[in-house]
C-alpha positions in Angstrom: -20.3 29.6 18.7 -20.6 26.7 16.5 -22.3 23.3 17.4 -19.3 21.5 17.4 -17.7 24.4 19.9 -20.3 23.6 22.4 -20.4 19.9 22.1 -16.6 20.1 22.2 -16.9 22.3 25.0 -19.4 20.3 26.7 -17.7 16.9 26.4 -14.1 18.6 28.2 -16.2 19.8 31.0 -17.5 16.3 31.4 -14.2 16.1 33.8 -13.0 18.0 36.8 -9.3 17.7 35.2 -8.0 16.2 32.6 -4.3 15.5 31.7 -3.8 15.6 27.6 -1.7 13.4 25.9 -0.1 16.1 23.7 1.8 15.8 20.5 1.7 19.1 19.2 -1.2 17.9 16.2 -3.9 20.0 15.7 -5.9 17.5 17.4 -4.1 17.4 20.4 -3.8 20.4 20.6 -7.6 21.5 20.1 -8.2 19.4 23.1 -5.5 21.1 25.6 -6.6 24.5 24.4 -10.5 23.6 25.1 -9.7 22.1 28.2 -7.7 25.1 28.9 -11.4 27.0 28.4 -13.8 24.8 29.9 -11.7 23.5 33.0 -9.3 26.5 34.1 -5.2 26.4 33.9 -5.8 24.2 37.1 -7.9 21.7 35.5 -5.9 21.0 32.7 -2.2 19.2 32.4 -0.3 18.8 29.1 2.3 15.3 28.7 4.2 14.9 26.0 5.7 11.4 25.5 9.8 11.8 24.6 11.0 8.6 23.3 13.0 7.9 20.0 10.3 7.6 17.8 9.4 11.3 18.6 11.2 13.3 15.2 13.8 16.0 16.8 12.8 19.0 17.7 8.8 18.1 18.5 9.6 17.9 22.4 10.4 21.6 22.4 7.1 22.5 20.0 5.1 21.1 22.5 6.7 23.3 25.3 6.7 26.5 23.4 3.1 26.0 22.0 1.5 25.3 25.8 3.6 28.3 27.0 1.6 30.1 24.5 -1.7 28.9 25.9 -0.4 29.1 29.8 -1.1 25.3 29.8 0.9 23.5 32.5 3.1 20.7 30.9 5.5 18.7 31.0 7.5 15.7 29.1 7.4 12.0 30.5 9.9 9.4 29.5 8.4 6.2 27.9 9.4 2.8 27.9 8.3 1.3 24.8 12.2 0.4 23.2 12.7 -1.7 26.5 9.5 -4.1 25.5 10.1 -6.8 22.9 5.9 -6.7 21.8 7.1 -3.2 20.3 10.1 -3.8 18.8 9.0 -7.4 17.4 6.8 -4.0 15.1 3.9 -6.9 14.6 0.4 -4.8 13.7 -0.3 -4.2 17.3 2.9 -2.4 17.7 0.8 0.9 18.4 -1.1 -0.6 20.8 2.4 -1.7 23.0 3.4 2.5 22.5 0.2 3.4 24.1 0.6 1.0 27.0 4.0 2.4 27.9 2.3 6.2 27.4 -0.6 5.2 29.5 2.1 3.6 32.5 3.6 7.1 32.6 0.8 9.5 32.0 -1.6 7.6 34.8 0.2 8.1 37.5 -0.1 11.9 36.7 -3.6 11.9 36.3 -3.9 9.8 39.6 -1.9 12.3 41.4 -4.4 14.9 40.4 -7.3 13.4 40.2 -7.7 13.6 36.7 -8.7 11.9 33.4 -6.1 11.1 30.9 -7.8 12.3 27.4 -6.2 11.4 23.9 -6.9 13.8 20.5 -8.7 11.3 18.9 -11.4 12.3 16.1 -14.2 10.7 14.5 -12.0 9.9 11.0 -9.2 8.1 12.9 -11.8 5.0 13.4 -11.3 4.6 9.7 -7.9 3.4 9.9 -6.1 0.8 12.2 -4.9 2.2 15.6 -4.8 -0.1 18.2 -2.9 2.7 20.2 -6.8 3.8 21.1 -8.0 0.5 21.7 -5.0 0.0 24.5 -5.6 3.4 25.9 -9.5 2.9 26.3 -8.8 -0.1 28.2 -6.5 1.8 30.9 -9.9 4.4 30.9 -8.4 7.2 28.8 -11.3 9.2 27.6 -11.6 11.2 23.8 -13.7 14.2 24.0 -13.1 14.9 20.0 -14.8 11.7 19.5 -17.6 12.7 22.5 -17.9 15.9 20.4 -19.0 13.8 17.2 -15.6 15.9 15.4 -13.8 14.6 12.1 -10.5 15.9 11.2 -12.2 18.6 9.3 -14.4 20.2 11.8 -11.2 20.1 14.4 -8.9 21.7 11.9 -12.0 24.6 11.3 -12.5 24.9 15.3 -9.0 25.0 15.4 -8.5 28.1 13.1 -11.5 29.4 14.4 -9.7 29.5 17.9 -6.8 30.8 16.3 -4.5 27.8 17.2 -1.3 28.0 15.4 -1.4 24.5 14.3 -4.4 24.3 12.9 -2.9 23.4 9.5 -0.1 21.4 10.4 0.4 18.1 8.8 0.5 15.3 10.4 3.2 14.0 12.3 3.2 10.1 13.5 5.5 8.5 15.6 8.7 7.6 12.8 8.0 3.9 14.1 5.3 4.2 11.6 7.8 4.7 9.0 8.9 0.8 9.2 6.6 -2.0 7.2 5.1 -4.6 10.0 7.3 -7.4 10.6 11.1 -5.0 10.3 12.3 -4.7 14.1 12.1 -1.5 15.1 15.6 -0.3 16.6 16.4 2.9 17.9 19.2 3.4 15.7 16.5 2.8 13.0 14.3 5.7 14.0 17.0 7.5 13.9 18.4 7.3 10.5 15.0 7.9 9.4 14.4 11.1 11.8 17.9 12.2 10.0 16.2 11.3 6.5 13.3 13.5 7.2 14.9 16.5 8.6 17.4 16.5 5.8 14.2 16.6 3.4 12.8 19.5 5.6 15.7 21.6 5.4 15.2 21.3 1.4 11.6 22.9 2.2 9.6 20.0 1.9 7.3 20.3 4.6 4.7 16.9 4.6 6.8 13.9 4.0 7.1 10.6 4.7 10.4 8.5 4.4 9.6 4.8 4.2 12.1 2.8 4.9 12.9 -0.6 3.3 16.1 -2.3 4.3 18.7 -0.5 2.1 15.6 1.1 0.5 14.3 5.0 1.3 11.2 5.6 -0.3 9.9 9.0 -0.5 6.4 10.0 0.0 5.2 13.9 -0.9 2.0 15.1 -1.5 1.3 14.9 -5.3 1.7 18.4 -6.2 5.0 18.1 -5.0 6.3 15.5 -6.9 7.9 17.7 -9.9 10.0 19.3 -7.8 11.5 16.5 -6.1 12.2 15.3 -9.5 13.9 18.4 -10.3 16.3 18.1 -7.7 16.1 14.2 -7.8 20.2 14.0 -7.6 20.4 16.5 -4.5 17.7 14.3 -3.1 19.7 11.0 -4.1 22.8 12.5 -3.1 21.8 13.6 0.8 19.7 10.2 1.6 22.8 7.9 0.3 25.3 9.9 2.6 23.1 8.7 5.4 23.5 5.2 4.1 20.9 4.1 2.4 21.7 2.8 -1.3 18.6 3.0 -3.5 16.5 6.5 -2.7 13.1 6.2 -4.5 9.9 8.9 -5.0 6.5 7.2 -4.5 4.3 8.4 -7.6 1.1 7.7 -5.9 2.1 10.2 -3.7 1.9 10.7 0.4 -1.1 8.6 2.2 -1.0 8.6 5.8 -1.2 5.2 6.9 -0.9 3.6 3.6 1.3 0.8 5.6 -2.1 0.0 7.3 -3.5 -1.6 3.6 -5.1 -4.7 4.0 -5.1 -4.6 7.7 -9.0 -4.5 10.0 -9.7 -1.8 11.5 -10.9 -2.2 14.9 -13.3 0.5 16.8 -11.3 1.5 20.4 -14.5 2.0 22.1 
């Protein structure tokens, strides 16, 4: 067993129970599964968050992957569309998204005890989430971060452990698709959810649609970017039929967070 194992190990068992905010990431999911190991099926509850700025189809990935790993969960409602502070999509939008997690998921842990614990690593202090900083403040507690992991080191555990997602890209909330200052609109989500699964069906797998008023702009990784040029009018043709006018390929390619440029970074803890 690795060092990072057994400081992973050892930070989950920290806590009688915990109750995992799960997303079906890698990191999330390193952290139910571990819990899973250090606390018992009984000390361990998965919550997924189902709102309309979870992409279709993510609700069920998180059932069928904790059915795999005997995990108890379930999915929670959130309230987030209902508060102005998120919609307004200012640069604390995230940390409005968490407060409406955390009013859902503490009453669960409360119920049982338990700790609500987030898949937080070491990298993600590098870039602006004021999700963490909200959920720290209602006591949530990140073992990844305890464990001293970066993104790498949970992807190796991960694959180590045999976790199916171990690879997977990426998926934030599509709120994140909208530049700061856009209202976020749950017909808005939508169209962009719709944008994004019509890319997927094409095979592109790690995407980003961006949206810009009448605007989609396409982010894929760079070695990508040929082929979407290739089929540039299929592309063209699918996002205008969902009503956007000008479709456009970002040639710097896909950066997680790149809507986050310019913005300080502040440390949850």
């Amino acid at each position: 067993m690795s060092s990072g194992e057994r400081a992973l190990l050892s930070a989950v068992s920290a806590h009688e129970r915990l109750v995992v905010a799960f997303s079906g990431g890698v990191d999330s999911a390193l952290l139910a599964v571990a819990a899973r190991k250090a606390l018992g099926r009984d000390g361990v509850q998965a919550v997924t968050a189902d709102s309309a700025s979870l992409a279709t189809g993510e609700s069920d990935h998180c059932r069928q992957l904790t059915d795999l790993w005997d995990i108890p969960w379930t999915s929670v409602r959130t309230d987030e569309f209902a508060d102005e502070r998120y919609l307004e999509n200012g640069t604390d939008r995230c940390f409005w998204c968490k407060s409406a997690l955390m009013d859902v998921v503490e009453p669960i842990a409360d119920a049982k005890s338990a700790r609500v614990a987030l898949g937080v690593n070491i990298d993600d202090f590098g870039d602006h989430r004021p999700g963490q900083k909200a959920a720290a403040e209602r006591g949530a507690v990140f073992p990844l971060v305890e464990a001293g992991l970066t993104k790498s080191e949970v992807r190796r555990i991960a694959k180590r452990w045999e976790i199916s997602v171990w690879d997977r890209p990426a998926m934030p909330c599509l709120s994140s698709r909208i530049p700061y200052g856009t209202s976020v609109s749950v017909d808005l989500v939508s169209k962009i959810d719709r944008a994004e699964r019509t890319l997927r069906t094409m095979g592109f797998t790690d995407l980003r649609v961006r949206h810009y008023d009448e605007t989609a702009r396409i982010e894929l990784p760079t070695a990508e970017l040929a082929e979407a040029v290739a089929r540039s009018a299929e592309i063209n043709a699918r996002l205008t039929a969902l009503g956007y006018r000008y479709v456009t390929l970002d040639l710097a390619g896909l950066r997680s967070g790149n809507l986050n440029d310019g913005i300080s970074h502040v440390d949850p803890t």
